[in-house]
C-alpha positions in Angstrom: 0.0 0.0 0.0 1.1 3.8 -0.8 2.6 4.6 2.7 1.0 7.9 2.9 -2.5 6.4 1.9 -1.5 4.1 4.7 -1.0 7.0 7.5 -3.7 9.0 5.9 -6.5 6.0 6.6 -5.1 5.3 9.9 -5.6 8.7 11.2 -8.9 8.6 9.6 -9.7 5.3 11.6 -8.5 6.9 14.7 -10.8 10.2 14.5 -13.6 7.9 14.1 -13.2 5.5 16.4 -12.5 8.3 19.0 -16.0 10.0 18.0 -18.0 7.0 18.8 -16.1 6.1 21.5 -16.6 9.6 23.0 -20.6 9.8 22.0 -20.7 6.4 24.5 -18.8 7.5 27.1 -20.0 11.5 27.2 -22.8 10.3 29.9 -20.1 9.4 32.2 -19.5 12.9 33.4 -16.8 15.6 32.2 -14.7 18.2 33.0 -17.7 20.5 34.2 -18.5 18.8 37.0 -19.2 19.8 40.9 -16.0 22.2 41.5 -18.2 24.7 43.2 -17.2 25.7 46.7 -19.0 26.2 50.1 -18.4 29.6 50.0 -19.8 30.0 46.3 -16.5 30.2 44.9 -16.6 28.2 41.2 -13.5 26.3 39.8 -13.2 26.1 35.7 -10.8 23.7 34.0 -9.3 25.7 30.4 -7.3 23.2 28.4 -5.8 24.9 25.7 -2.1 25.2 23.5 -2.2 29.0 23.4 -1.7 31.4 25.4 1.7 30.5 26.8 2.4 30.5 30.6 4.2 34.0 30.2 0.8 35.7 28.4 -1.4 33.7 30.6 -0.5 35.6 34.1 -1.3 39.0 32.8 -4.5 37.6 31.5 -6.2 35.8 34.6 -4.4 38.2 37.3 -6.8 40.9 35.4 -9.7 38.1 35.1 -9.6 37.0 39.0 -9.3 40.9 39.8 -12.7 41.5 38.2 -14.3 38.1 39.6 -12.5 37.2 42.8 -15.3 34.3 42.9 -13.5 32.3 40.0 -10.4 30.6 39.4 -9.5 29.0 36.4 -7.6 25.8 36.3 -5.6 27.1 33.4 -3.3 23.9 31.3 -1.6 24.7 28.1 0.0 22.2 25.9 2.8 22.3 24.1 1.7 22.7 20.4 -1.8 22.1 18.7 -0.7 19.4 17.3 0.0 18.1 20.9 -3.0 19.7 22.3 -5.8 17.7 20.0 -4.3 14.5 21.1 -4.9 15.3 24.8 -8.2 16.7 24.1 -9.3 13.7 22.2 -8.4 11.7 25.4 -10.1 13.8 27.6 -13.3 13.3 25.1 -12.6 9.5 25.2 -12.7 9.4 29.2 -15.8 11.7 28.9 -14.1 14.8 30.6 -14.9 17.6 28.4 -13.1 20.6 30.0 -15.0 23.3 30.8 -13.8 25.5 28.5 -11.3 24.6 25.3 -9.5 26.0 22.9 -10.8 25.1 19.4 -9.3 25.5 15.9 -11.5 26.3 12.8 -11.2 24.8 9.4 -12.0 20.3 8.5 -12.2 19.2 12.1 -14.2 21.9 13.5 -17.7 20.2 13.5 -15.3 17.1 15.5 -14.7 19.0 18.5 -17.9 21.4 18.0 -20.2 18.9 18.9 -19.5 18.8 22.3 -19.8 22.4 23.2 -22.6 24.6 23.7 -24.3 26.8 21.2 -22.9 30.5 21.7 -27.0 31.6 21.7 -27.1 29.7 25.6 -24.3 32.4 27.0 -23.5 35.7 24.7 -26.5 36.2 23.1 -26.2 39.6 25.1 -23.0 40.4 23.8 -21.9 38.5 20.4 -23.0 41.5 18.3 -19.2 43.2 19.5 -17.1 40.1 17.9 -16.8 40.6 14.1 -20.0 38.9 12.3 -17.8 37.7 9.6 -15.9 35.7 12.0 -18.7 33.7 13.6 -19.1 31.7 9.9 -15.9 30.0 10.8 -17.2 28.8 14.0 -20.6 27.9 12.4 -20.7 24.2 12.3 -21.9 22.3 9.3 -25.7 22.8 10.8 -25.8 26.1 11.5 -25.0 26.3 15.0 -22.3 29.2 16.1 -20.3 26.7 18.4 -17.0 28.7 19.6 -16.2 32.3 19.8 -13.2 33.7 18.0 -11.1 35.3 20.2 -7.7 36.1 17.9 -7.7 36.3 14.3 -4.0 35.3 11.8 -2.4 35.4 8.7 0.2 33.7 6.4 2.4 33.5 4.9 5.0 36.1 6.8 8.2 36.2 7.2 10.4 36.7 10.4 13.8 37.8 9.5 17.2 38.9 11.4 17.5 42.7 10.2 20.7 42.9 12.4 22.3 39.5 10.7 21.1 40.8 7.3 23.0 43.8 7.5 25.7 42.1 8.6 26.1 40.0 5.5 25.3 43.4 3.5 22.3 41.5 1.7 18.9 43.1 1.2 15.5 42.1 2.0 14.0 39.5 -0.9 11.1 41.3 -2.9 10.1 38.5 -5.4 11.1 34.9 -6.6 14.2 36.2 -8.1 15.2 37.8 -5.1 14.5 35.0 -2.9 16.4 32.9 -4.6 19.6 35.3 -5.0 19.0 36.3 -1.0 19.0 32.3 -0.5 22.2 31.3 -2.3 24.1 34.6 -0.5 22.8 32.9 2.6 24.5 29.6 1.8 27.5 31.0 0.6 27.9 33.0 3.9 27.1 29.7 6.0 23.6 30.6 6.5 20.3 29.0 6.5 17.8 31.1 4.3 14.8 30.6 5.1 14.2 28.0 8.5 11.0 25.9 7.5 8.9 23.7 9.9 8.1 21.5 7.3 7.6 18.6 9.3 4.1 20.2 10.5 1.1 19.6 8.2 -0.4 23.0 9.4 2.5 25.0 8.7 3.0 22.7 4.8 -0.8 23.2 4.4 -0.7 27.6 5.2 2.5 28.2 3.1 0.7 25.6 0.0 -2.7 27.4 0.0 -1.0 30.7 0.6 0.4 30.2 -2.6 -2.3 28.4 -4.2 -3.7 32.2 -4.4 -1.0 33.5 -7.2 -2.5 30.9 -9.9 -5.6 31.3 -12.3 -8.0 33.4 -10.1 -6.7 32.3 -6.4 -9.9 29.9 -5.9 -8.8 26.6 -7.1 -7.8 25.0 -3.9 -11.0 25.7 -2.1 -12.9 24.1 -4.7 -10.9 20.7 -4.9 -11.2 20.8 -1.0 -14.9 21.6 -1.0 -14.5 18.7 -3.5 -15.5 20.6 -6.7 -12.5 20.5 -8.5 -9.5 17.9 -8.8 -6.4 17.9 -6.7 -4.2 17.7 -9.6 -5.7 20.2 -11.8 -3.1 22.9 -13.6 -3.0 25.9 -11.3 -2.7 23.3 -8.2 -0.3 21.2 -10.0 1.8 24.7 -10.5 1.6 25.9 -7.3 3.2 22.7 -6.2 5.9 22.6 -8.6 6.7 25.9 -7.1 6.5 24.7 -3.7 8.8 21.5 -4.8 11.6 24.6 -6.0 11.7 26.0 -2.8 13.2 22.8 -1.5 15.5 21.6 -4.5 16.4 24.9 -4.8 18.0 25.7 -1.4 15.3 28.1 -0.1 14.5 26.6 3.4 17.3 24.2 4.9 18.0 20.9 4.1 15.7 18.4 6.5 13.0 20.9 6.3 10.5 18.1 6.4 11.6 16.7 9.3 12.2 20.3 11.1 8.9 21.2 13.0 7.8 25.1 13.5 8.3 25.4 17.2 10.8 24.7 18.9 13.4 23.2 16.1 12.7 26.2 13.2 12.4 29.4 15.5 15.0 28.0 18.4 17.6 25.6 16.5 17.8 27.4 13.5 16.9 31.2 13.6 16.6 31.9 17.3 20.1 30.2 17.4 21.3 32.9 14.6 21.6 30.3 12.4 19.3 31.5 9.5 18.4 34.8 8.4 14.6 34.4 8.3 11.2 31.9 9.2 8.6 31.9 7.3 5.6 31.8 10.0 2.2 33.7 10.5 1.3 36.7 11.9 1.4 35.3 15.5 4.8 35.9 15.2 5.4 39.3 15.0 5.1 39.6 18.5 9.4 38.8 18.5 9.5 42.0 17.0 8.7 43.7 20.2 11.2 45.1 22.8 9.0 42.7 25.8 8.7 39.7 23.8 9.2 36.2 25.7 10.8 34.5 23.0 14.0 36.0 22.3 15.5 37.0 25.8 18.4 34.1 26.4 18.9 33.4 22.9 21.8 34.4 20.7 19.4 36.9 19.0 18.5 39.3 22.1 20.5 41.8 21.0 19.2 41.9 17.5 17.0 44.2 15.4 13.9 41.6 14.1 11.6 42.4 11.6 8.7 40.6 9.3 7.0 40.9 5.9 4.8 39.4 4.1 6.1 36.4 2.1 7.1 37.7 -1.5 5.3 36.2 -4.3 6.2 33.2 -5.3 3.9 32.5 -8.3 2.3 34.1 -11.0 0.0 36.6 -9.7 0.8 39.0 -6.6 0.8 37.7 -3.4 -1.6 38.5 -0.4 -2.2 37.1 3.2 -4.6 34.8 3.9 -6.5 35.0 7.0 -9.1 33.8 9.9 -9.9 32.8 12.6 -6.6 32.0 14.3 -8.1 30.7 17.6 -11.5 30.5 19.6 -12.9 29.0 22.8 -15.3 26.7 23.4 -17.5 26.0 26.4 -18.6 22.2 27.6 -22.3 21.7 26.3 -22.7 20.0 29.8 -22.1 23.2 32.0 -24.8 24.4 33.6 -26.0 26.6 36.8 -23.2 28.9 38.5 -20.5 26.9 36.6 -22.5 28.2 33.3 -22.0 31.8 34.4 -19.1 31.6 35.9 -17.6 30.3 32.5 -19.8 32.9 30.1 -18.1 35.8 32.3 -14.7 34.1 31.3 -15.9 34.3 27.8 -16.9 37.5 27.8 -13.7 38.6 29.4 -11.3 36.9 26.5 -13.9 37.7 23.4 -14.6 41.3 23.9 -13.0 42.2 27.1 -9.9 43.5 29.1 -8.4 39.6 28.5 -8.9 40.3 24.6 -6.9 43.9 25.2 -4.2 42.3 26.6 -3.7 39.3 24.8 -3.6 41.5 21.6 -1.4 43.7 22.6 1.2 41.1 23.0 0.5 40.5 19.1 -0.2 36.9 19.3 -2.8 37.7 17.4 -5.2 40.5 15.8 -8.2 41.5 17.6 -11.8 40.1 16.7 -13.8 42.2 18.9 -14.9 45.1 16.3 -13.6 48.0 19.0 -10.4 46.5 20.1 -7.1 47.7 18.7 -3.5 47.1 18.7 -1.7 48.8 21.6 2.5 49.6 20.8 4.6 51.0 23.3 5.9 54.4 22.2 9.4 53.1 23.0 9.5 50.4 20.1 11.7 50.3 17.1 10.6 51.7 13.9 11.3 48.2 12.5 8.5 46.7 15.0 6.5 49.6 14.2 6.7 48.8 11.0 6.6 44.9 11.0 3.2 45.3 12.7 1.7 47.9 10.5 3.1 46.1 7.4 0.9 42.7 8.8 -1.7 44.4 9.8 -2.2 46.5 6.3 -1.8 42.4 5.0 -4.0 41.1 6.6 -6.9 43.9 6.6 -6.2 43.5 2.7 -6.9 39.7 2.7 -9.7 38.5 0.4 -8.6 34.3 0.9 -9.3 32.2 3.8 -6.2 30.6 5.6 -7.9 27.2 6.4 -9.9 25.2 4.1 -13.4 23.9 4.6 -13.9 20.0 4.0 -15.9 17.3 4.9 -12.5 15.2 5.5 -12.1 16.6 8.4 -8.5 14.9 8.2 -7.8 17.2 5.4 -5.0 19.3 6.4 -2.7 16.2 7.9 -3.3 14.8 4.5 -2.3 17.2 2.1 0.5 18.3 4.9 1.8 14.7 4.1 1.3 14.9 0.3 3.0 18.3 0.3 6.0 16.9 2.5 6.2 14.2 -0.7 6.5 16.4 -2.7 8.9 18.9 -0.9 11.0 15.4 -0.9 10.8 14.6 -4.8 7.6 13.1 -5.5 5.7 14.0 -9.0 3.5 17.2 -7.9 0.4 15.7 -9.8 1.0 12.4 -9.0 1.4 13.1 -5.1 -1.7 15.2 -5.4 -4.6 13.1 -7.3 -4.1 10.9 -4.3 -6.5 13.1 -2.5 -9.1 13.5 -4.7 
């Protein structure tokens, strides 16, 4: 059997399986159950992959100032990918955590269905989060399921201003550039471009990021809506191009086995080994002059900037975008656990916990009157990274993740893309998902 056919079914099997197991054992009793004290007090279990435990404090210190009452039993993983796996066994034990993080895009409707509808705990207040965000936490019935609380981009790209100078090379503008920019790199004893290739997310943003630059930007939404073959021309070219990037010495060598975080950002460009990462608009945040990520590494002292990606293909290049992240709340809450959890909610969707969280630049804001935040004291190159993503990303006109009924969809085409970033015939390596 193809081996990727062979991973793609098995992780098919195991969604399912985990789905009917789960619809058994949700009677058992979940995360939402009695953690109310005598004195009123109300304990709520968040399991989530973002924020980290250095944005988190900021967050629930303001949270428990406002509602002394409430504690949250805040535990983050490390990575989404990482994150859905202990989720899924949380569903399997029948411990739905009170409140969850939840991703948009194929396997929405799979963690959807065990949260409540948004109508039984914002109703009041919903109208301040963007409308045009709720359709991505719509499921496939027409319930609103989640609440977007940050909103992303891609493709960007962090980069090592200080480094770049160094080398007396100048930012990359187009595929020509990128490739001239790529080869000074080497030459120098660089990495170009650190690529976390080894993720399916990250293969899947970068691929329909670039999808967008052939015929009239739409085609890979229709093959994964399943209205168009996987191996038709622009899709075909689009991964030829992405297949260069590899062969021709754009990201490092091992990029498929490289994940985003930590072995891209730390091992290679944290580590001043490459010059730039492509990544999302998350990661702008490193720009700032109080961001968590660079203090201790050989890039503290560095000026860091980001851009959006250059195009690549044959028409101009702009960000795709949505809903980056949104919570969830257990469909078995109920009583003061309820409210205590829809002031939480409230807080992170259109409150103070939104302002803060933004201003670190994890992400951009999805409450309509929430803003961005900079310190007067920043850099003119963060000043500028961030309005440069945000211009991109107010400018977007293509979604970031696809809608599917294969709700498996982006781990599959992450490993056909891989394939092909190894070798593999584009068209070949892309009619096996159709």
């Amino acid at each position: 059997m193809n081996p990727v056919r062979s991973r793609r079914l098995r992780a098919t099997s195991i969604t399912a399986t985990a789905l009917t197991a789960a619809l058994v054992l949700a009677g058992c009793g979940g995360g939402s159950g009695d953690d109310v004290a005598e004195d009123g007090s109300v304990t709520l279990t968040f399991r989530t992959w973002i924020p980290s435990a250095e944005q988190w404090n900021p967050i629930v210190e303001a949270f428990e100032a406002e509602n002394p009452d409430i504690r949250i039993d805040f535990q983050g993983a490390d990575g989404a990918s990482n994150y859905l796996g202990e989720l899924d066994n949380l569903i399997l034990a029948g411990e739905v955590p009170d409140i969850y993080g939840i991703q948009v895009g194929s396997a929405f409707d799979d963690y959807a269905e065990y949260a409540l509808p948004t109508d039984d705990f914002a109703a009041d207040w919903i109208d301040q989060v963007k409308p045009e965000l709720l359709e991505s936490t719509t499921t496939s019935d027409g319930t609103v399921a989640a609440l977007p609380i940050l909103t992303a981009g891609s493709e960007f790209f962090l980069y090592n201003e200080t480094l770049i100078d160094e080398l007396g090379l100048e930012l990359p503008t187009d595929l020509d550039s990128v490739l001239a920019f790529s080869e000074a790199a080497r030459a120098a004893g660089y990495t170009p471009f650190a690529m976390g290739a080894a993720d399916a997310w990250h293969a899947s943003d970068l691929f329909v990021w670039l999808t967008t630059q052939y015929g009239d930007g739409e085609d890979v939404y229709a093959a994964a809506a399943g209205d168009l073959d996987w191996d038709s021309e622009n899709l075909v070219a689009a991964a030829t191009t992405w297949q260069s990037l590899f062969s021709d010495g754009v990201f490092q060598d091992g990029a498929t086995s490289t994940v985003t975080y930590p072995a891209a950002r730390d091992d290679y460009f944290m580590a001043r080994r490459a010059l730039a990462m492509p990544t999302g608009s998350w990661h702008v945040s490193a720009t700032l002059a109080d961001n968590t990520e660079t203090p201790g590494s050989a890039v503290e002292n560095d000026v860091l900037g980001m851009l959006p990606m250059p195009t690549l293909g044959e028409n101009e290049a702009s960000a795709t975008t949505g809903v980056d992240y949104a919570i969830a709340l257990s469909g078995e809450l109920e009583g003061a656990k309820l409210e205590a959890a829809a002031t939480f909610a409230e807080f992170m969707a259109v409150g103070e916990g939104q302002q803060i969280w933004v201003d670190m630049m994890q992400g951009f804001p999805a409450a309509s009157d929430v803003t961005v935040e900079l310190a007067d004291d920043e850099s003119e190159t963060a000043k500028a990274s961030v309005a440069a993503v945000t211009d991109a990303i107010q400018g977007a006109s293509h979604a970031r993740k696809l809608t599917s009924e294969n709700g498996g969809l982006e781990t599959d085409l992450g490993i056909v893309l891989q394939n092909i970033a190894n070798g593999a015939d584009p068209a070949s390596e892309l009619a096996t998902l159709n």
